[in-house]
Backbone bond lengths (Angstrom), bond angles and torsions (degrees), N, CA, C in turn:
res aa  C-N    CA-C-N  psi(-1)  N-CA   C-N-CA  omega(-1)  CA-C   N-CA-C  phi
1 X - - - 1.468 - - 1.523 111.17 -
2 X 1.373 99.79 -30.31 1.891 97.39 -173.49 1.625 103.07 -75.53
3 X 1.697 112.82 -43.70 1.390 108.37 161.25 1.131 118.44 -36.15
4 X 1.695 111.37 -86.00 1.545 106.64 -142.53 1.639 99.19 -71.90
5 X 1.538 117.19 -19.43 1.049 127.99 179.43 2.087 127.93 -41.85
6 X 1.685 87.87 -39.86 1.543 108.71 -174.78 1.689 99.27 -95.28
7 X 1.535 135.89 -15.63 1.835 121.67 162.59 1.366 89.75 -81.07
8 X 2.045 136.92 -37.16 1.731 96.05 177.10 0.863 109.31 -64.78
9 X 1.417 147.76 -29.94 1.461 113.88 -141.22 1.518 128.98 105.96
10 X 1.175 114.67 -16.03 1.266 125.55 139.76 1.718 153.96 -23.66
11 X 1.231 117.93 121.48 1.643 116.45 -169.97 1.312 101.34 -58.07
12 X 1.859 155.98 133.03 1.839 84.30 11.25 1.412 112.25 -114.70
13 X 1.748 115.38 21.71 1.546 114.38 -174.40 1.909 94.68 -109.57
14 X 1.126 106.95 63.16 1.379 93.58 -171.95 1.719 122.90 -120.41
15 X 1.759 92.54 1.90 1.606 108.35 175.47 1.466 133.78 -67.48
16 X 1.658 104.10 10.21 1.238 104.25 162.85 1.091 127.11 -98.10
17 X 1.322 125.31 -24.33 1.418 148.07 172.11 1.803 118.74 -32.13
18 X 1.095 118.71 -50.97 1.169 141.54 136.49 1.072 136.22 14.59
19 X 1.679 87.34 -109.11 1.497 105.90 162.33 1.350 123.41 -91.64
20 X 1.436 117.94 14.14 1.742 103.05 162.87 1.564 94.56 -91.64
21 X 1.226 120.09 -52.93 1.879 115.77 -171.50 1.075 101.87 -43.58
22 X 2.006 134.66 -25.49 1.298 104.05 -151.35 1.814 89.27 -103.34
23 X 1.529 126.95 3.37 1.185 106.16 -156.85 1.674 86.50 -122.49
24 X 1.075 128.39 -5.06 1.430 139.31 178.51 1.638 100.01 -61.12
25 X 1.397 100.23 136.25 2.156 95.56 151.07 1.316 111.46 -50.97
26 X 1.099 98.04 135.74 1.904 115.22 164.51 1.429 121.00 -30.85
27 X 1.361 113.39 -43.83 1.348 103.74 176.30 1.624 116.58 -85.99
28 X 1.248 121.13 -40.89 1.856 125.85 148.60 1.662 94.27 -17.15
29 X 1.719 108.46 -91.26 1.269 120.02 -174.39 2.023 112.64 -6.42
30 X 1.835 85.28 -72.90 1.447 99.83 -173.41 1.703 114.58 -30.50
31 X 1.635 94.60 -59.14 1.739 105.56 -169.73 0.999 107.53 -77.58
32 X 1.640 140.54 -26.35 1.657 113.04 178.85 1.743 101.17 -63.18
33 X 1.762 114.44 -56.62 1.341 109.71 175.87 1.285 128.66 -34.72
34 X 1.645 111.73 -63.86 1.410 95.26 -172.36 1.155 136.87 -100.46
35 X 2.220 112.49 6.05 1.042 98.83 159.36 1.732 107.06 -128.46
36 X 1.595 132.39 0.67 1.495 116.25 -174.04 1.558 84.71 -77.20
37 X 1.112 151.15 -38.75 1.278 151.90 -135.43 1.272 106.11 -83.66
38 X 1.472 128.40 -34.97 1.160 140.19 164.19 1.634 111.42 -77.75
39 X 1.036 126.56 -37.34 1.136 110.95 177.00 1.525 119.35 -92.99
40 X 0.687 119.93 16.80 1.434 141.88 144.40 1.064 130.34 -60.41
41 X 1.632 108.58 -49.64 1.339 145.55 169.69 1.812 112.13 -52.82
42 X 1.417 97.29 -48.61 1.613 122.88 -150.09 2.064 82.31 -62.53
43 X 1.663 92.30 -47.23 2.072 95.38 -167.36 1.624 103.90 -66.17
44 X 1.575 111.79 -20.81 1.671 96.82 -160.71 1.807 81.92 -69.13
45 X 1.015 106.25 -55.34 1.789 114.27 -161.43 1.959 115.14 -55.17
46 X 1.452 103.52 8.18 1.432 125.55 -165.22 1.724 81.42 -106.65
47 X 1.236 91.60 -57.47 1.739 91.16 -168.63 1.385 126.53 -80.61
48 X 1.762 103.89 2.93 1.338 103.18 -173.31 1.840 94.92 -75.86
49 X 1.882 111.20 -31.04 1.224 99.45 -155.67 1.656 101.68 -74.68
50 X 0.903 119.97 -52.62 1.682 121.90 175.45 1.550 119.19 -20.18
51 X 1.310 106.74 -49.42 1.893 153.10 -171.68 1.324 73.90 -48.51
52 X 1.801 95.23 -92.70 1.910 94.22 -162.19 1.502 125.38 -50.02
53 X 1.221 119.01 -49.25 1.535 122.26 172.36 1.566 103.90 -27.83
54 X 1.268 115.31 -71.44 1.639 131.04 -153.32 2.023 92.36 -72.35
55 X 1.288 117.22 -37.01 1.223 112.14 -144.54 1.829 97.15 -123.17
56 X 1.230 124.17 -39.77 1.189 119.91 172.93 1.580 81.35 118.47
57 X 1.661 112.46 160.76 1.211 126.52 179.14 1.059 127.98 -93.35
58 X 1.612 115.54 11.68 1.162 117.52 -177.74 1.688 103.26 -98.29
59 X 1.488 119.91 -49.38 1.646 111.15 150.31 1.299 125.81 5.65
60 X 1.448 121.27 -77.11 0.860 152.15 -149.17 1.918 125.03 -89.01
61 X 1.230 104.15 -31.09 1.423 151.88 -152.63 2.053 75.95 -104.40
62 X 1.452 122.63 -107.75 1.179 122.67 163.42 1.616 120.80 -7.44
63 X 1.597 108.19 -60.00 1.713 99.86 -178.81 1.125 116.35 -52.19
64 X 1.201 120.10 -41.47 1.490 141.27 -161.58 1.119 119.79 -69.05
65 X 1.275 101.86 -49.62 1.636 107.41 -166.41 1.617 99.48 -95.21
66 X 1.382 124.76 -4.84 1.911 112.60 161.14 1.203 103.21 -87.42
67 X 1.368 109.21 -55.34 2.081 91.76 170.48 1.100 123.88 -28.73
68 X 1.747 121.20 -47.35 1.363 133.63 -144.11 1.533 76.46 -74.18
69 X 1.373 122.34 -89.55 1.473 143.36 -165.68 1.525 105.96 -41.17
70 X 1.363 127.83 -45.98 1.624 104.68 -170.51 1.830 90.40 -77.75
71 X 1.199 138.35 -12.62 1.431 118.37 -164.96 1.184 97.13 -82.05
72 X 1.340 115.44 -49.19 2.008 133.24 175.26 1.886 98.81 -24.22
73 X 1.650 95.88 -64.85 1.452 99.13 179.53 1.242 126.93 -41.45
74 X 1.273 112.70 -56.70 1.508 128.75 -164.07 1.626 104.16 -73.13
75 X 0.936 120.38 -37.58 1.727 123.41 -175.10 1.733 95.57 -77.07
76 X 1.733 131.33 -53.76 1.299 120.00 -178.89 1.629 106.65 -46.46
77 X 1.308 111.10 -46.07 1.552 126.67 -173.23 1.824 102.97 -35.37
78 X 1.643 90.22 -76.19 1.489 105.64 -166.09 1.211 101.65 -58.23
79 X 1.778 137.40 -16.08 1.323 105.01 -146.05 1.836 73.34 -108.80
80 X 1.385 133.28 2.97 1.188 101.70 162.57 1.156 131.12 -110.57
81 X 1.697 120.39 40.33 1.063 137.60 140.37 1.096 124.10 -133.85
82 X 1.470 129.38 48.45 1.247 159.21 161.56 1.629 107.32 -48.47
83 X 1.244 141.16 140.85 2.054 140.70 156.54 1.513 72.11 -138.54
84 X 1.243 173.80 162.83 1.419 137.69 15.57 1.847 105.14 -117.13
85 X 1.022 128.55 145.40 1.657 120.28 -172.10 1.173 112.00 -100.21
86 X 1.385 123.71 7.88 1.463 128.87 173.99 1.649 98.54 -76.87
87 X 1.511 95.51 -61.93 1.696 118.85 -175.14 1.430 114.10 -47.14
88 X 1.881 118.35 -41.85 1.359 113.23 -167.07 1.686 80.00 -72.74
89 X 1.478 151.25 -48.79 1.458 118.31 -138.57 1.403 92.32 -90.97
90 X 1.570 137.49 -18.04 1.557 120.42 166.04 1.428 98.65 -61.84
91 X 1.184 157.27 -51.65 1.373 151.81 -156.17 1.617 110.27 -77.88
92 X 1.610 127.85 -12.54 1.253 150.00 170.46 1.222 105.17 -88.41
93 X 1.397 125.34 -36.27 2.099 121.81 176.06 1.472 89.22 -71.37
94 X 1.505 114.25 -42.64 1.992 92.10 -177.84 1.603 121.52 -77.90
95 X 1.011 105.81 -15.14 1.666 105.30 166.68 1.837 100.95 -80.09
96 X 1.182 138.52 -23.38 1.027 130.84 165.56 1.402 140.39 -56.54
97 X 1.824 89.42 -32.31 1.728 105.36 -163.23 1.672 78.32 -92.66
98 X 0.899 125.35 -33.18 1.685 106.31 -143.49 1.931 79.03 -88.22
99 X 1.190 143.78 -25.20 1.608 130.68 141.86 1.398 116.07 -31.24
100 X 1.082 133.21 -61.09 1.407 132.01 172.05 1.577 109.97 -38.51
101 X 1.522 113.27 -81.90 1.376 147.17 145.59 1.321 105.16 16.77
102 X 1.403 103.44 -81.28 1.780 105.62 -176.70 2.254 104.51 -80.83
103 X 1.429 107.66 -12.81 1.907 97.12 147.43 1.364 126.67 -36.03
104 X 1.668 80.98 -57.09 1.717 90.69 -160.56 1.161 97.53 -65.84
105 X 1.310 131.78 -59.64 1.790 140.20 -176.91 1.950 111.37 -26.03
106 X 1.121 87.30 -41.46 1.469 121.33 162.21 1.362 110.93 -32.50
107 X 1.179 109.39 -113.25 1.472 122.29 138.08 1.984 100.81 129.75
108 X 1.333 104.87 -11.26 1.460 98.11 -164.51 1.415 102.19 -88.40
109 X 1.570 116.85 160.08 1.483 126.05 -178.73 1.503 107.19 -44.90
110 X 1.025 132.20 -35.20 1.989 119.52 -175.36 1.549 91.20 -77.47
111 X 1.761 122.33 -74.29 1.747 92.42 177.68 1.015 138.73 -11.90
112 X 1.735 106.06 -65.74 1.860 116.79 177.02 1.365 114.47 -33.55
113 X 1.263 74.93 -67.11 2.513 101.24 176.20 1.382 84.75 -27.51
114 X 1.467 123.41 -88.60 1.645 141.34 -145.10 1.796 97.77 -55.63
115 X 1.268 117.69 -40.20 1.640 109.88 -150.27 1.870 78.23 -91.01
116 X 1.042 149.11 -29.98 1.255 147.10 -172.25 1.572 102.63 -59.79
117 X 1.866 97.47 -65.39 1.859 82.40 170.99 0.854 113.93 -73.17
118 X 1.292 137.00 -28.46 1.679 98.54 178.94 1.553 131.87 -75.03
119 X 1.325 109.81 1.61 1.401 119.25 170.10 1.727 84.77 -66.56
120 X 1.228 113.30 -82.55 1.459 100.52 -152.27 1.802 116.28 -68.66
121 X 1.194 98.52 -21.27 1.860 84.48 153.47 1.292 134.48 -61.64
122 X 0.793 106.87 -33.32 2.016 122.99 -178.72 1.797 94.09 -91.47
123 X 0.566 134.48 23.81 1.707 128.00 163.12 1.382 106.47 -118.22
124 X 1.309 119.60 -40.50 1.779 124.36 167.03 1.127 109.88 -74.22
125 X 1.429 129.52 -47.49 1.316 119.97 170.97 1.219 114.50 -60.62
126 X 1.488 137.43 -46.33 1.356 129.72 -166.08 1.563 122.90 -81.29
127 X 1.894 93.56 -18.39 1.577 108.44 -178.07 1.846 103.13 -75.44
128 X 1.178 103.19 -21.91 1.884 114.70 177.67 1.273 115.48 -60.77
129 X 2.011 113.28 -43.63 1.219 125.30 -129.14 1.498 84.05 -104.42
130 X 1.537 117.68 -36.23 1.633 122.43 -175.82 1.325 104.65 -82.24
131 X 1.111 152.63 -23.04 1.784 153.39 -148.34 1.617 75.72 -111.38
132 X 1.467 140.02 -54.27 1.706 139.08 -151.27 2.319 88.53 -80.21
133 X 1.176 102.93 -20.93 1.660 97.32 -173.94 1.306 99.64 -92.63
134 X 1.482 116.45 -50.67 1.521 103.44 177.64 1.676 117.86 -59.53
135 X 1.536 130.45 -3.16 1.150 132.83 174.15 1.534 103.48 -87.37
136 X 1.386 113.65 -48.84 1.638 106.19 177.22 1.520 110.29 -56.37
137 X 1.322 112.04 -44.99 1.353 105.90 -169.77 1.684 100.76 -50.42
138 X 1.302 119.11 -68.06 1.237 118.99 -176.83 1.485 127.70 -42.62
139 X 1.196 124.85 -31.98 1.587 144.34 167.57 1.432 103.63 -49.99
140 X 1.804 99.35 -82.43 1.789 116.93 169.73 1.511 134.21 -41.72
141 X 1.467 99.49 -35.20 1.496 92.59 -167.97 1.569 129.65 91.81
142 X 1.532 92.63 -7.73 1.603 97.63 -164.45 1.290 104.65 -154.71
143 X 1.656 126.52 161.69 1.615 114.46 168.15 1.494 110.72 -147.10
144 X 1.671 98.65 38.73 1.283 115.47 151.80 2.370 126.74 -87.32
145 X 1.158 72.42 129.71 1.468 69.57 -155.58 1.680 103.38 -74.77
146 X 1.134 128.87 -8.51 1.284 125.87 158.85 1.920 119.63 -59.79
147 X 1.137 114.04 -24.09 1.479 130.21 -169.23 1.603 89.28 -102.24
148 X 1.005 128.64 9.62 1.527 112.47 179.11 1.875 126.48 -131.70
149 X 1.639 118.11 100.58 1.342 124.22 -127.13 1.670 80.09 -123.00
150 X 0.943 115.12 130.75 1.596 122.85 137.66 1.675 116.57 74.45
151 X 1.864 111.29 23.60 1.299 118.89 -157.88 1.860 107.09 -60.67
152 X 1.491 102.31 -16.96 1.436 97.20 -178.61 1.382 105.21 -82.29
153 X 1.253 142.12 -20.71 1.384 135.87 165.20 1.327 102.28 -69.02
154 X 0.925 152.93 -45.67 1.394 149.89 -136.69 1.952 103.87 -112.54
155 X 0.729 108.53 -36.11 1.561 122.39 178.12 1.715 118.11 -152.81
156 X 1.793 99.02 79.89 1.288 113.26 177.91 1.958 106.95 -45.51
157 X 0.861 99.50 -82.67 1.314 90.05 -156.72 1.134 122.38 -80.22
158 X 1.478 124.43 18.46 1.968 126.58 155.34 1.323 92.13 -82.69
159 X 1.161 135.00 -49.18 1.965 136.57 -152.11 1.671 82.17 -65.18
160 X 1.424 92.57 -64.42 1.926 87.71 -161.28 1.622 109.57 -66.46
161 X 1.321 142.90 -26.28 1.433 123.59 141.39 1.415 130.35 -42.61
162 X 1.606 120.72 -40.23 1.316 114.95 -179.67 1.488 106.70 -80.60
163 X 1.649 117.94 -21.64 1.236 95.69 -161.77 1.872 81.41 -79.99
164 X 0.923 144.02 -14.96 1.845 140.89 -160.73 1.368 108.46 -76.39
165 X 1.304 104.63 -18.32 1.750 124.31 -171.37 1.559 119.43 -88.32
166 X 1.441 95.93 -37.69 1.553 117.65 148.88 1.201 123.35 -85.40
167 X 0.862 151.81 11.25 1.584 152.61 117.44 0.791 120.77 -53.65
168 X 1.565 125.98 -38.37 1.502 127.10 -177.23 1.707 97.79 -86.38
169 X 0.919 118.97 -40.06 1.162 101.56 168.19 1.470 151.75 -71.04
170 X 1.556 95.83 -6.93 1.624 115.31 177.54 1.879 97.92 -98.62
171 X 1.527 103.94 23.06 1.526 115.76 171.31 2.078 114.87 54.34
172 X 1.319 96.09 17.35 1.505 95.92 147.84 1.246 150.12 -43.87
173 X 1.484 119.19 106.88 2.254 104.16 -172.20 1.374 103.23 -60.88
174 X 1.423 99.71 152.50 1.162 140.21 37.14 1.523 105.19 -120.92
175 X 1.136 127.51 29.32 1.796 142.19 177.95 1.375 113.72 -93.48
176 X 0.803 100.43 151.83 1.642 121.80 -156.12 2.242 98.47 -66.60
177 X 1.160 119.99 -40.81 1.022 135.53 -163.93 1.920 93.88 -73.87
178 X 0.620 131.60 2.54 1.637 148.47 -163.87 1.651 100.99 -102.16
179 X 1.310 108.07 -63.36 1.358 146.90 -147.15 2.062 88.45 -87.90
180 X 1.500 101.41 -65.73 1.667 91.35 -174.94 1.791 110.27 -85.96
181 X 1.023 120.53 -9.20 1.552 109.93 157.00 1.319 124.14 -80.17
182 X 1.705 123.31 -32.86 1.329 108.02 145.93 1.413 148.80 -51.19
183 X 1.419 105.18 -10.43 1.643 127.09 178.59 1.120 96.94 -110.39
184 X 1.337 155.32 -9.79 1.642 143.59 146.11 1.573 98.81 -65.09
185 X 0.962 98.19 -55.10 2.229 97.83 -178.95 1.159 103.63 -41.57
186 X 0.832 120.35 -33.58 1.781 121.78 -162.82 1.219 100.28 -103.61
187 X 1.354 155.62 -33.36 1.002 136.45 -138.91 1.666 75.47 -123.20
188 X 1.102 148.59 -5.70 1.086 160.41 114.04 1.441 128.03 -9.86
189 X 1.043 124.83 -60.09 1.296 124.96 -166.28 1.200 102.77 -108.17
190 X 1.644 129.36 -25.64 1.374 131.87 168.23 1.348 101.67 -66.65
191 X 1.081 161.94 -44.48 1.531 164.44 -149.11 1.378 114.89 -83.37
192 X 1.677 115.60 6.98 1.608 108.56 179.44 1.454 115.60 129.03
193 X 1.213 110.96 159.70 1.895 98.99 -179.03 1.798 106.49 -80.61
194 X 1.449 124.16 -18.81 1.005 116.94 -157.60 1.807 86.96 -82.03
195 X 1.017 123.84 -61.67 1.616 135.21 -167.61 1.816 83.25 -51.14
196 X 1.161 123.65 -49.41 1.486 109.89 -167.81 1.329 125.34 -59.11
197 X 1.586 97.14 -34.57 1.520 90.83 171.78 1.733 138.89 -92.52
198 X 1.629 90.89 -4.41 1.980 113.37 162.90 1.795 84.52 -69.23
199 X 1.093 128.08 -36.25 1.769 116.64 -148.21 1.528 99.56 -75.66
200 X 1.237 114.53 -51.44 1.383 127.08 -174.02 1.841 114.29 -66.11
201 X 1.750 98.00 -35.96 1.780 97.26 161.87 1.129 111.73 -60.28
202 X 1.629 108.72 -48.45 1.667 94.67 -168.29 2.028 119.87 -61.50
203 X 1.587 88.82 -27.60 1.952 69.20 -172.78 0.999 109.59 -84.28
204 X 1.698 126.39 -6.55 1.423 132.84 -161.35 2.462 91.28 -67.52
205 X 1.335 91.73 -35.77 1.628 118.79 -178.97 1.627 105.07 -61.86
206 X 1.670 100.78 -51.76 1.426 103.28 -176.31 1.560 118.43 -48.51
207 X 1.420 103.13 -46.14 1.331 119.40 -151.18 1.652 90.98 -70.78
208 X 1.835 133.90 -50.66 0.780 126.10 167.07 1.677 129.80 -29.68
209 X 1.453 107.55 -71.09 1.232 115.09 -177.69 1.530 88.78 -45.42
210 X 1.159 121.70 -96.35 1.565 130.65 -171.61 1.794 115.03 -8.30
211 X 1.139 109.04 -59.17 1.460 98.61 148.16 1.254 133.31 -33.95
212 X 1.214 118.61 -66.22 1.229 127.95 -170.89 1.589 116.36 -58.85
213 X 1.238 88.26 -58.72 2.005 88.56 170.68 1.599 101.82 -72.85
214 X 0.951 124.56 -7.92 1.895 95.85 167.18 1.408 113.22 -86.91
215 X 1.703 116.17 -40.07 1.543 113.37 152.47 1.292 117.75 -18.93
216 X 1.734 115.84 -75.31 1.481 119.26 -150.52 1.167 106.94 -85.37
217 X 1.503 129.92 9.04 1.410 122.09 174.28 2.019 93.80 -107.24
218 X 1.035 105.00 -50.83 1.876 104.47 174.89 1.581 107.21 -41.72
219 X 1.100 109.16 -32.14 1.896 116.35 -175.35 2.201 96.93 -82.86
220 X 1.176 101.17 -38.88 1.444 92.77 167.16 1.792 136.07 -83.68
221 X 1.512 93.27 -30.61 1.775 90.85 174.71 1.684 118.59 -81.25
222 X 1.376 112.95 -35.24 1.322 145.16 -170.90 1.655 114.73 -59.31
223 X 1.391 130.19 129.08 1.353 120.73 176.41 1.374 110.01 113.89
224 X 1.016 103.91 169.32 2.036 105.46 -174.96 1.305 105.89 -65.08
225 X 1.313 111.68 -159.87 1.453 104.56 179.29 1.670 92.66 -131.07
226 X 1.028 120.16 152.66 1.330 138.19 -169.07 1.807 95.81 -62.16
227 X 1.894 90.91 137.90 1.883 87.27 177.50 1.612 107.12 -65.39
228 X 0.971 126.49 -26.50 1.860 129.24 -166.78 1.142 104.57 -108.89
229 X 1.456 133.50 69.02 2.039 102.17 156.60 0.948 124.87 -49.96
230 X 1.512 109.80 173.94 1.274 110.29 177.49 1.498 84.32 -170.97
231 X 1.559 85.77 155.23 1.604 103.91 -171.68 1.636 120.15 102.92
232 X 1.148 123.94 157.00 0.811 111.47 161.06 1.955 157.20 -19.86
233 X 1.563 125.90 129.24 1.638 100.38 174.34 1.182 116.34 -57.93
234 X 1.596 111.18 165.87 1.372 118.18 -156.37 1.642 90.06 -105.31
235 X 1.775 79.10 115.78 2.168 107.80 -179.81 1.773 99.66 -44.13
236 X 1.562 82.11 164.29 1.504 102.72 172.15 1.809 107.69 -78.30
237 X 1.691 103.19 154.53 1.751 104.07 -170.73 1.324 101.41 -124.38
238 X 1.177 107.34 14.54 1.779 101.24 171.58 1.510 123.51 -27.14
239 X 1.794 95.56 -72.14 1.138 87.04 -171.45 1.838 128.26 -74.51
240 X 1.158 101.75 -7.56 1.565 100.87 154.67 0.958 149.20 -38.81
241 X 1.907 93.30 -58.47 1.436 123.08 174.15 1.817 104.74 -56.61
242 X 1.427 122.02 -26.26 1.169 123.61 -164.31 1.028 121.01 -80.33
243 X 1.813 96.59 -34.48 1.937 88.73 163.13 1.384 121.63 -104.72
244 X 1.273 123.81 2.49 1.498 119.30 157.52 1.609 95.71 -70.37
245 X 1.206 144.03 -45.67 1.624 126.02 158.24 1.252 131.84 -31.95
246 X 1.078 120.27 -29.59 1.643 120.51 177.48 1.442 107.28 -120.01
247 X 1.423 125.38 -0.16 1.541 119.15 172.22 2.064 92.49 -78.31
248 X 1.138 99.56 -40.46 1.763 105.99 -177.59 1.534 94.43 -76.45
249 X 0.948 154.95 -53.85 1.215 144.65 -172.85 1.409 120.91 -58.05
250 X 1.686 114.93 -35.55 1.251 125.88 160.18 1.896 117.81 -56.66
251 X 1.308 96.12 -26.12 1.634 110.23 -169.32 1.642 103.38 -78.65
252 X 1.009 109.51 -32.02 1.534 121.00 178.65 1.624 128.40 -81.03
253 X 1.360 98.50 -47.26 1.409 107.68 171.73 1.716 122.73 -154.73
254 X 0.885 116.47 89.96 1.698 119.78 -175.89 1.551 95.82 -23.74
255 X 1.112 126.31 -65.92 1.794 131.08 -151.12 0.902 119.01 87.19
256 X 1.930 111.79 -120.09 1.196 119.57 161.21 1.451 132.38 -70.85
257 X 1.031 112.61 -7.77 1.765 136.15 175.96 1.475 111.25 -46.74
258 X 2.035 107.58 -56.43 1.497 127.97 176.24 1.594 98.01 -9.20
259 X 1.342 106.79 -90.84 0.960 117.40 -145.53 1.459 121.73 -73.69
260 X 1.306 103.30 -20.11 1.491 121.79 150.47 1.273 133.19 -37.05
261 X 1.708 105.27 -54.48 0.997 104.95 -162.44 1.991 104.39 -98.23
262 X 1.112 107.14 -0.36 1.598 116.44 167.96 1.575 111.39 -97.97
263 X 0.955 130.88 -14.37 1.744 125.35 166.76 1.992 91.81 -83.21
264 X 1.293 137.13 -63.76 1.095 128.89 -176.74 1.488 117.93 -43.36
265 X 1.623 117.85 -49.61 1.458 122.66 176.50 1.923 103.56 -68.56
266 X 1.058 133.39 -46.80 1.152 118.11 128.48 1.553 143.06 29.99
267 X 1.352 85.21 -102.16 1.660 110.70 173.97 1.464 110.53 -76.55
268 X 1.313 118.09 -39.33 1.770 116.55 165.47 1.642 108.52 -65.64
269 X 1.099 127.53 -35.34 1.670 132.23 179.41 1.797 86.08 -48.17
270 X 1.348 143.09 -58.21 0.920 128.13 -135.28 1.866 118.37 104.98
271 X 1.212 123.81 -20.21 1.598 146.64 157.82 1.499 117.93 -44.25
């Protein structure tokens, strides 16, 4: 757990996370977030099953769910005194993982289901949200979010991709992140009074962070647009737009995924 625990992102080896996402290129950024972080993820949930066999599920169940909750804390914390926008969306992958985190703690087939999509929702969403920051940065000049006024006047359609990326990430429908935190809630509060009452801390946490990053992005798109740009024209968002398309498409209908993603929760149950 302290391993795979410190590549997610996790309390208490988790202070690098941070500051490598925030000092990485944008596209670096993108892939440690949205996919080493998960696969990181993929071994804790390898080891949860071994864990319980050898150790009983309550071990395991316990590790999980204080990791889950003190990391929950610490990321709502930072992200509501967050100024740089690289930093708030590394401090948003750790409010993410430690969602997974308290899944696994979880442990029953709809958790699995739920923490599975949201691995792969939060990798399209977050791979959107870091490639749309490394473009502001480049536009702005800067990735202090106090220095940054009115990006939706000034560059319609990066602001309105980044701001769509943060929506999806503050787990808004019709996105997939909507869809598997409502199936941790649930699979949450059905699982016992003890899991019910980590479940209800954690969103009481969610809702914070979630605030907070909708604040610090409304304080960045919002407002006139500066009399002088400078910097660069504002890049093409195709490929942005492409995975906020299938993070919402995932939110709507798994497809072929269904069944995917219930033989895997499944096979992680220990089944």
């Amino acid at each position: 757990m302290l391993g795979f625990g410190a590549k997610a992102g996790l309390v208490p080896l988790h202070a690098w996370l941070p500051d490598a996402h925030s000092q990485a290129p944008a596209p670096v950024s993108a892939l440690m977030s949205g996919v080493l972080l998960s696969v990181a993820f993929a071994a804790i949930l390898r080891y949860r099953v071994i864990a319980d066999a050898a150790l009983g599920a309550g071990f395991t169940r316990v590790l999980l769910a204080g990791m889950a909750l003190l990391t929950l804390a610490l990321a709502a914390g930072l992200l509501l005194a967050q100024r740089d926008h690289k930093r708030m969306l590394a401090y948003s992958s750790m409010e993410h993982m430690s969602l997974i985190a308290l899944a696994a703690a979880i442990g029953s087939p709809l958790a699995l289901s739920a923490a599975l999509l949201h691995i792969a929702g939060h990798g399209l969403a977050k791979s959107a949200a870091f490639c749309g920051a490394g473009r502001i940065l480049q536009l702005t000049g800067t990735a202090r979010i106090g220095r940054m006024r009115g990006l939706l006047a000034r560059a319609p359609a990066l602001g309105g991709a980044f701001g769509f990326a943060v929506v999806a990430l503050t787990a808004f429908p019709p996105f997939s992140l909507f869809a598997s935190e409502l199936g941790i809630a649930r699979a949450g509060f059905a699982a016992g009074t003890g899991l019910a009452w980590a479940t209800s801390g954690a969103l009481l946490l969610v809702v914070a962070a979630c605030a907070a990053l909708a604040a610090r992005t409304a304080r960045m798109l919002l407002g006139p647009a500066p009399s002088r740009p400078s910097g660069p024209a504002e890049p093409g968002i195709w490929p942005l737009v492409l995975g906020l398309v299938a993070c919402a498409a995932l939110g709507t209908t798994t497809g072929p995924l269904t069944g995917l993603l219930h033989a895997a929760a499944t096979t992680l149950g220990g089944h």
